[in-house]
TIMI-2910 file (N, C-alpha, C, CB; in pm, 1 decimal, decimal comma, always signed):
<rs>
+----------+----------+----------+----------+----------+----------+----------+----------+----------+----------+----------+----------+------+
!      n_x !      n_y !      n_z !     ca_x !     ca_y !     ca_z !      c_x !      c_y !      c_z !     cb_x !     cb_y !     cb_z ! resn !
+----------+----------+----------+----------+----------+----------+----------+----------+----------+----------+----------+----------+------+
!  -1948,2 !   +570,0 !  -2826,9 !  -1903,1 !   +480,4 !  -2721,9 !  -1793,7 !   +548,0 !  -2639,3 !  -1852,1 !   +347,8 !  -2781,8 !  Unk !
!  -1702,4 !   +592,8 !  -2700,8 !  -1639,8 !   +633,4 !  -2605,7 !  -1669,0 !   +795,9 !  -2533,2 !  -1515,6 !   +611,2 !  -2657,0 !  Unk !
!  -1740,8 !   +885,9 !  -2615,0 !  -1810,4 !   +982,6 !  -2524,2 !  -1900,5 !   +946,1 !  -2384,5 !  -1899,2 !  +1048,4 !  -2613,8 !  Unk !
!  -1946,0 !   +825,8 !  -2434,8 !  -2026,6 !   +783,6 !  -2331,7 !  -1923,5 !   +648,6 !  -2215,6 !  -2180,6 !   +716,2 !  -2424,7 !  Unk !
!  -1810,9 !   +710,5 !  -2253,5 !  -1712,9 !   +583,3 !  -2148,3 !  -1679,2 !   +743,4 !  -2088,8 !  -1533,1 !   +437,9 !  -2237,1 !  Unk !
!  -1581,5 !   +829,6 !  -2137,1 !  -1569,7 !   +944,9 !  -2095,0 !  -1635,6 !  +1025,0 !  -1984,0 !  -1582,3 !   +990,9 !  -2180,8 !  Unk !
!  -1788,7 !  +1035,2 !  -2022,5 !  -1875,3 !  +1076,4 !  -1931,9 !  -1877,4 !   +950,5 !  -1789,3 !  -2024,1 !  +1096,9 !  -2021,5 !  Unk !
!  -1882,1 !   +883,4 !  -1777,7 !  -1873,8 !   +764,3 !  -1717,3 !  -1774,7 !   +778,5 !  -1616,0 !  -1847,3 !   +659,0 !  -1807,2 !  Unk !
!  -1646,8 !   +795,0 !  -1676,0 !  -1543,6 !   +840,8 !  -1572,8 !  -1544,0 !   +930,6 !  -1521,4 !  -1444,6 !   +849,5 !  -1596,0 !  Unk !
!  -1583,3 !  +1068,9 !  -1562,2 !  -1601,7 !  +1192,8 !  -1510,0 !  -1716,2 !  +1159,1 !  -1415,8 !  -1628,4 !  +1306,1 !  -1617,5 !  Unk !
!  -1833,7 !  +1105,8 !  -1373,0 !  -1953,4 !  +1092,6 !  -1333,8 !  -1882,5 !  +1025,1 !  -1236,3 !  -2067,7 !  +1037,4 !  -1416,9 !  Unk !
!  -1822,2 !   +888,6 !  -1189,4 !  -1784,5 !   +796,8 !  -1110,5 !  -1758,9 !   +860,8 !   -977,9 !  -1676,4 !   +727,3 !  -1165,1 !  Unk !
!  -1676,9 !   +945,1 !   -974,3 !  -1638,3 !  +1021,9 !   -822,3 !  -1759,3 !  +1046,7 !   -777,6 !  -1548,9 !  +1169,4 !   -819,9 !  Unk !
!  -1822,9 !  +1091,8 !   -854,9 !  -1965,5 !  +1147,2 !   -770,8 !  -2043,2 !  +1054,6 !   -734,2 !  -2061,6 !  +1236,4 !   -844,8 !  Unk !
!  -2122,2 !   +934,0 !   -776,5 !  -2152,8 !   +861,1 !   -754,7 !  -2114,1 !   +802,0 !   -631,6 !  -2146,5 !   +824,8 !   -835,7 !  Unk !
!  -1986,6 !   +794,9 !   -625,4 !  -1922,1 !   +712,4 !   -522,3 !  -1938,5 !   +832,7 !   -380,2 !  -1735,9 !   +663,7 !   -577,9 !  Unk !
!  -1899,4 !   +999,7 !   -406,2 !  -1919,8 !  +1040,0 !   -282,1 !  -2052,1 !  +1041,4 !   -240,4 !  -1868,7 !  +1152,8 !   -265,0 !  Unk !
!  -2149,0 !   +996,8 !   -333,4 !  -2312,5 !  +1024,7 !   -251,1 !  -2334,2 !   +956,9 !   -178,7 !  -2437,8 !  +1018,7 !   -311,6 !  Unk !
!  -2284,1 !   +807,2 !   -137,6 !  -2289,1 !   +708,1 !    -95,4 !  -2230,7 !   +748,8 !    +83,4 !  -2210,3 !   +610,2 !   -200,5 !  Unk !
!  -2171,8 !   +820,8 !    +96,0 !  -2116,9 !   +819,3 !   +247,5 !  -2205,3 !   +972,0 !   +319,7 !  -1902,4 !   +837,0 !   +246,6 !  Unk !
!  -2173,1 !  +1006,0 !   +447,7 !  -2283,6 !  +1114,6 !   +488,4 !  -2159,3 !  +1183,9 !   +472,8 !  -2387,2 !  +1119,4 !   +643,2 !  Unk !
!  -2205,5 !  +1346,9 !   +505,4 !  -2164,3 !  +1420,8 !   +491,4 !  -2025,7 !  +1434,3 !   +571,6 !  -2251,5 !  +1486,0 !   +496,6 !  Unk !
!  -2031,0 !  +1428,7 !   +682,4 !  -1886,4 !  +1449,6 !   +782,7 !  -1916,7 !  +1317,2 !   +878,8 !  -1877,0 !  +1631,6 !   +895,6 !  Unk !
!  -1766,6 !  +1293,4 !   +872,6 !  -1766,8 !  +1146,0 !   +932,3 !  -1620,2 !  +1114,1 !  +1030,1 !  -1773,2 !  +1028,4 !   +787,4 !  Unk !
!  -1679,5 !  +1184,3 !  +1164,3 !  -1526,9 !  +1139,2 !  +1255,5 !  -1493,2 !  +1000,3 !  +1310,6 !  -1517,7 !  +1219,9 !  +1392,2 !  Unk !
!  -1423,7 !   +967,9 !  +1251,6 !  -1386,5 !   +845,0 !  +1308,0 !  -1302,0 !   +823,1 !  +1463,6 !  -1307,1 !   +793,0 !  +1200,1 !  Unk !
!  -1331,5 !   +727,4 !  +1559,0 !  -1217,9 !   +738,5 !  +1705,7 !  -1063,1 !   +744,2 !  +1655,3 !  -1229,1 !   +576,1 !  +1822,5 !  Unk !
!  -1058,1 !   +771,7 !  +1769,6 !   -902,4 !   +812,9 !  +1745,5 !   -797,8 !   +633,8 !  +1741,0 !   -844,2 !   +943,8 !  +1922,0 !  Unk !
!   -844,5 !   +538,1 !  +1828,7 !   -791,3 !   +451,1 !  +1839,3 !   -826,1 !   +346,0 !  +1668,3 !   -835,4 !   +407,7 !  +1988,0 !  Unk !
!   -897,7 !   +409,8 !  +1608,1 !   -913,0 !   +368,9 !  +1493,7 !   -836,9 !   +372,7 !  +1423,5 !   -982,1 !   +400,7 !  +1448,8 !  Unk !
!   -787,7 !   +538,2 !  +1403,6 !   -702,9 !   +616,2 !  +1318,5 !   -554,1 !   +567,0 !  +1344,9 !   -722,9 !   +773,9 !  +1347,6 !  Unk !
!   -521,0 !   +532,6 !  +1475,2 !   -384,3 !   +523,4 !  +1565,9 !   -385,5 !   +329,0 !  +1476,6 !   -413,7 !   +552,6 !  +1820,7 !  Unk !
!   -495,5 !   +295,0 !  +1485,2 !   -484,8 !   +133,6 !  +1402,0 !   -380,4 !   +121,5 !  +1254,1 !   -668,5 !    +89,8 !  +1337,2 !  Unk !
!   -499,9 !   +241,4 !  +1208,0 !   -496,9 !   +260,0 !  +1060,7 !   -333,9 !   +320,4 !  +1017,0 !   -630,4 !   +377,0 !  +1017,2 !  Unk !
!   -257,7 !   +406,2 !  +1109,1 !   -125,2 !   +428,9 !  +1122,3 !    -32,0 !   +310,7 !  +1139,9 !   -111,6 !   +512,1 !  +1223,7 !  Unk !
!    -93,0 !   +240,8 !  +1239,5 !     -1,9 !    +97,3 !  +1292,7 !    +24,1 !    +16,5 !  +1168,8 !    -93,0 !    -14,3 !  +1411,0 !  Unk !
!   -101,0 !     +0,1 !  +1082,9 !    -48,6 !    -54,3 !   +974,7 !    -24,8 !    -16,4 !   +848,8 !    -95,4 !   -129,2 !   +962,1 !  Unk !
!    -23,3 !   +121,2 !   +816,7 !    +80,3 !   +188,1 !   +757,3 !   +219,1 !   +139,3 !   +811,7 !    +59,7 !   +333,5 !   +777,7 !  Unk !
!   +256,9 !   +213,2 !   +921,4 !   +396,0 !   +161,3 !   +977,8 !   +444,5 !    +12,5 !   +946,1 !   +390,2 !   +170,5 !  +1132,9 !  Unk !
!   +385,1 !    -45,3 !  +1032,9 !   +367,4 !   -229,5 !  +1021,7 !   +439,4 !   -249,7 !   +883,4 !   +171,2 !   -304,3 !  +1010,7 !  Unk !
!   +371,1 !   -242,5 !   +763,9 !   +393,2 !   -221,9 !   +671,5 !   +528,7 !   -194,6 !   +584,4 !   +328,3 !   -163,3 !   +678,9 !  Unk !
!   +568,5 !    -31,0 !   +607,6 !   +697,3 !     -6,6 !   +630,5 !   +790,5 !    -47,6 !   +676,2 !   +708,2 !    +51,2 !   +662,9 !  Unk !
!   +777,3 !   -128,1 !   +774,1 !   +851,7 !   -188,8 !   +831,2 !   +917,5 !   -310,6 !   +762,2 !   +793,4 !   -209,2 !   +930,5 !  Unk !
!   +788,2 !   -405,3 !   +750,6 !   +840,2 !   -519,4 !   +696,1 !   +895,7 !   -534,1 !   +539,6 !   +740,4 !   -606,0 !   +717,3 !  Unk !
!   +820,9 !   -385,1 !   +502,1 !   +911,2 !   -396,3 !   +359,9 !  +1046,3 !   -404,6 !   +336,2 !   +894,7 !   -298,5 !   +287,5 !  Unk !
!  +1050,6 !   -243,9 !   +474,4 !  +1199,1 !   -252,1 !   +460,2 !  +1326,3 !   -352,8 !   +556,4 !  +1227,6 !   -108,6 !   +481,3 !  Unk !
!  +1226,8 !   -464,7 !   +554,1 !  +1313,2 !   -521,1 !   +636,3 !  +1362,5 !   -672,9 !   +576,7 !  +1243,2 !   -524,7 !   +775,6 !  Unk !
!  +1291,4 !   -670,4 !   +424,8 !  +1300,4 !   -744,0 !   +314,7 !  +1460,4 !   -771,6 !   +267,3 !  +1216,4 !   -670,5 !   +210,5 !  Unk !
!  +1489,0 !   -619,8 !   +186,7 !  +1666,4 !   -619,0 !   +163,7 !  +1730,4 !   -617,7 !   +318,5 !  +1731,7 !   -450,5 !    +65,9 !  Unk !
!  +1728,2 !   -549,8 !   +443,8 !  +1761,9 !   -606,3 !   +527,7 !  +1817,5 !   -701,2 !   +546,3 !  +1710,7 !   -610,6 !   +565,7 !  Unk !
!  +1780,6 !   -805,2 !   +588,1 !  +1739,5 !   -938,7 !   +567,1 !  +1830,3 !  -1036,1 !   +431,0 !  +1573,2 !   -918,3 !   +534,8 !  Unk !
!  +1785,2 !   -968,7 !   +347,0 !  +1834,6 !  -1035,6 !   +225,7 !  +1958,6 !   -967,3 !   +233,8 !  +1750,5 !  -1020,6 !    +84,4 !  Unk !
!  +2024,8 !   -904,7 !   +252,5 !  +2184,0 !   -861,1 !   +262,8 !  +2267,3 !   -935,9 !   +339,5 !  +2205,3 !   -729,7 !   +317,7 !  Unk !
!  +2205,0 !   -929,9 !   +499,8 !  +2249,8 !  -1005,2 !   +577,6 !  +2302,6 !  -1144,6 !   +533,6 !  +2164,1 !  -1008,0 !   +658,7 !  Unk !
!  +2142,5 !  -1226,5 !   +474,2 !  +2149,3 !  -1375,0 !   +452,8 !  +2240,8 !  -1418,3 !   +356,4 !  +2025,7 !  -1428,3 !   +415,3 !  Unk !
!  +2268,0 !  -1321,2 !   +261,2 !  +2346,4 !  -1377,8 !   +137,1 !  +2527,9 !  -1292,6 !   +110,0 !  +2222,2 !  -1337,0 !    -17,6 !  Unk !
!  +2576,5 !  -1272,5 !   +261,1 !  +2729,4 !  -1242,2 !   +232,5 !  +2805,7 !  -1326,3 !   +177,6 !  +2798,8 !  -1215,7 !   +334,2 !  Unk !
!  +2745,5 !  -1508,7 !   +182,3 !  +2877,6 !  -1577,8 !   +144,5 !  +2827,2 !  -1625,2 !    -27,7 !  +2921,1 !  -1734,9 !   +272,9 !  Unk !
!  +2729,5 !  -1525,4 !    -52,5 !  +2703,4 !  -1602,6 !   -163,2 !  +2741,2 !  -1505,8 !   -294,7 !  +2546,6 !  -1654,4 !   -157,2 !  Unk !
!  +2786,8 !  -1545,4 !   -393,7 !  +2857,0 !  -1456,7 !   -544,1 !  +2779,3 !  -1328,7 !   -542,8 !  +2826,0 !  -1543,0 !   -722,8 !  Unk !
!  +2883,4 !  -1231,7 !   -593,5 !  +2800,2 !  -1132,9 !   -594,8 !  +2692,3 !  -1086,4 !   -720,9 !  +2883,5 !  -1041,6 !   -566,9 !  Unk !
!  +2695,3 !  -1195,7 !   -792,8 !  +2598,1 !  -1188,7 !   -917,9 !  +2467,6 !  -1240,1 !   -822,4 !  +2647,1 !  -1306,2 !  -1075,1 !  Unk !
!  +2473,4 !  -1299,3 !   -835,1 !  +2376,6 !  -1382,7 !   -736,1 !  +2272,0 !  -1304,9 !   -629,6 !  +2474,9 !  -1472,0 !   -642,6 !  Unk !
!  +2390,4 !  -1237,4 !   -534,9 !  +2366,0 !  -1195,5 !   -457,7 !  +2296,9 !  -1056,5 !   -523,7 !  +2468,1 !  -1206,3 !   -375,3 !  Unk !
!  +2356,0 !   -979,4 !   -583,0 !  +2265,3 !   -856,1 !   -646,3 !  +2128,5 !   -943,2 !   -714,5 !  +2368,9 !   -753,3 !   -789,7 !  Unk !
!  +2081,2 !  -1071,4 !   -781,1 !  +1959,1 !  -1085,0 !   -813,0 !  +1832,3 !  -1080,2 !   -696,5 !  +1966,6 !  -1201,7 !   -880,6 !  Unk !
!  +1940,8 !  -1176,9 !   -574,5 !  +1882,7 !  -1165,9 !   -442,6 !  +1829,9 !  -1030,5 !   -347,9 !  +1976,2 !  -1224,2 !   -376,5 !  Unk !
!  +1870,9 !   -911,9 !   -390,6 !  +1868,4 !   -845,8 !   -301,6 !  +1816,5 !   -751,4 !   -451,1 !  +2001,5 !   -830,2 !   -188,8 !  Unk !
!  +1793,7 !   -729,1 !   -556,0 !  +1704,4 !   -709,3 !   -650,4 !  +1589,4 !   -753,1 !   -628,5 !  +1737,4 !   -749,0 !   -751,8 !  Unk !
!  +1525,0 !   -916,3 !   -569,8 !  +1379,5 !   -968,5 !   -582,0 !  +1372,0 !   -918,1 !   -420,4 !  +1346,4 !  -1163,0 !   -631,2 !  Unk !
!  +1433,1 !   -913,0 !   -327,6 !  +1388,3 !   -833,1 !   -216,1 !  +1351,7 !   -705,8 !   -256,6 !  +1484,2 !   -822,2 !   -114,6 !  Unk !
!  +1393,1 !   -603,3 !   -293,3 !  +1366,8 !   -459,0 !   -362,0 !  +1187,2 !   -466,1 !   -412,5 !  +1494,2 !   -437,4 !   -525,9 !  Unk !
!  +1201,3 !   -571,5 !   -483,9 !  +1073,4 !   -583,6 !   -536,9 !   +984,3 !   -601,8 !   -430,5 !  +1061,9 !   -687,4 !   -631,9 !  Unk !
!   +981,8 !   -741,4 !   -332,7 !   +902,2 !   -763,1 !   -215,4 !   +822,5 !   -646,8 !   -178,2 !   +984,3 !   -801,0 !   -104,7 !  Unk !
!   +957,5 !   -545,2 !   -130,6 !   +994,9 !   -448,7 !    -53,8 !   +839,1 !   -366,5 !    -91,1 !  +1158,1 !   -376,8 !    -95,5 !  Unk !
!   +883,8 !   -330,5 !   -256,4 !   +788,7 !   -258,1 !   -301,9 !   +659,9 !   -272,5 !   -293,9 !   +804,7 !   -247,8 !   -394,3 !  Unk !
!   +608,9 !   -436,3 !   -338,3 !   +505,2 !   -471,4 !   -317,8 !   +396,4 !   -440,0 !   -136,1 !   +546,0 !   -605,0 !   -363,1 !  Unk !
!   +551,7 !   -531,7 !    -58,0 !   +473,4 !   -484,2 !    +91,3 !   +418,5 !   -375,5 !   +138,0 !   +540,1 !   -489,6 !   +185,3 !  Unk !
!   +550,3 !   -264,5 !    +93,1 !   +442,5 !   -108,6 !    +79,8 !   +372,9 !    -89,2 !    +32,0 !   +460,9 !     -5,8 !    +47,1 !  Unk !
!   +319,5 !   -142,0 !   -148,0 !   +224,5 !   -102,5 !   -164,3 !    +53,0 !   -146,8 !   -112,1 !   +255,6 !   -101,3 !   -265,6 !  Unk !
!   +123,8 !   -319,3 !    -51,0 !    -21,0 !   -410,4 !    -12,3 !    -10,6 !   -265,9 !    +89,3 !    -22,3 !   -628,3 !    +71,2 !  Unk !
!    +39,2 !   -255,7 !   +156,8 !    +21,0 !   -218,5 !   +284,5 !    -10,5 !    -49,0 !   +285,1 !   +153,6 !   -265,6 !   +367,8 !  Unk !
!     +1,7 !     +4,8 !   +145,3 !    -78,4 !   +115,2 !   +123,5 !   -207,5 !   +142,6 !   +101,3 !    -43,2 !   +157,0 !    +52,9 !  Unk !
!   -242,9 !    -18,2 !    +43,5 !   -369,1 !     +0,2 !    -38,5 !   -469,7 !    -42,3 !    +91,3 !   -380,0 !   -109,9 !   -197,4 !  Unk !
!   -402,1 !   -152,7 !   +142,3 !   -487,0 !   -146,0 !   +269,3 !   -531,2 !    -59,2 !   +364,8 !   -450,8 !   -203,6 !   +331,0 !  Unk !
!   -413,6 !    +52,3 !   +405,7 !   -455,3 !   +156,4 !   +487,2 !   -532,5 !   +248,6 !   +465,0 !   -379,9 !   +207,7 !   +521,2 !  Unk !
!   -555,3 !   +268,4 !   +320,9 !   -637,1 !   +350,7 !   +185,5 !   -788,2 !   +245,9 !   +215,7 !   -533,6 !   +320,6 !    -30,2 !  Unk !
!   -775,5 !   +142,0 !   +172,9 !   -952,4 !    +85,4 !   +192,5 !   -994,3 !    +69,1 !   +270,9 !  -1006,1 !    -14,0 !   +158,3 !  Unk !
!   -869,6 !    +41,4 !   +393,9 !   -994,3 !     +0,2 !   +503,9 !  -1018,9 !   +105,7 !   +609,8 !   -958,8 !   -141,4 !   +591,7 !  Unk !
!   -904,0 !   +196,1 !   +616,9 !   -882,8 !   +286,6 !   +709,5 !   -944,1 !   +466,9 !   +621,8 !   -693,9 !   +262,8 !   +754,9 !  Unk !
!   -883,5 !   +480,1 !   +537,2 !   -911,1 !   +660,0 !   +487,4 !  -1051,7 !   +692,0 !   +378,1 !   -745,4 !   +721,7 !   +375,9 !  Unk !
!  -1086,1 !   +564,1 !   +308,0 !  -1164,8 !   +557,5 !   +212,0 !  -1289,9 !   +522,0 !   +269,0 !  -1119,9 !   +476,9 !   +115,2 !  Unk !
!  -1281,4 !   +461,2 !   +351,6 !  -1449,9 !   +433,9 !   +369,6 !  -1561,7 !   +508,4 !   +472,1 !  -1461,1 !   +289,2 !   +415,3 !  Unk !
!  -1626,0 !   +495,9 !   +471,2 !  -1731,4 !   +601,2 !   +498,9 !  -1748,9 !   +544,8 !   +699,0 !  -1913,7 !   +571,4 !   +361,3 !  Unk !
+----------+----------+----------+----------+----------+----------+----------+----------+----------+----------+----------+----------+------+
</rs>
C-alpha cells in the first residue's frame, strides 16, 4: 500500500502536465490582471495591522498587542488567499 501511494505521488505531476498543450502564451492584459491581484492582495493584507494600530491607540496595551496579533494573522491569510488565487487562476492553468 504504501509503495503503491508512493508511486502515485511520483506519477501525479505527470499526469497533470499531459493535460495542457505544449506552449501556451497567454495576453498580456491577462498577465497585467493576474499581477493586479497579486498586488491587490498585498495590499490589503498589509493594510490589516495598518489599520489595526491606528484603531486601537486608546485601547490597553495587552489588548491592543492581541489586536494587532489577530491582524498579523488576517494579514497572513490575505496573502496567502491572494497567493493561491494568483497561482490557480492566473500561472497554473493551461
Amino acid at each position: 500500500m504504501l509503495v503503491a501511494t508512493l508511486l502515485a505521488c511520483a506519477a501525479a505531476p505527470t499526469f497533470a502536465m499531459t493535460q495542457c498543450p505544449v506552449e501556451s502564451v497567454k495576453p498580456g492584459w491577462f498577465v497585467a490582471l493576474g499581477y493586479g491581484v497579486l498586488a491587490l492582495a498585498a495590499c490589503l493584507g498589509f493594510a490589516a495591522p495598518v489599520f489595526t494600530w491606528r484603531r486601537t491607540r486608546d485601547v490597553r496595551p495587552s489588548k491592543r498587542a492581541l489586536w494587532l496579533l489577530g491582524a498579523c494573522v488576517v494579514m497572513l491569510g490575505v496573502w496567502l488567499a491572494g497567493l493561491m488565487i494568483w497561482l490557480g487562476a492566473f500561472v497554473l492553468p493551461c
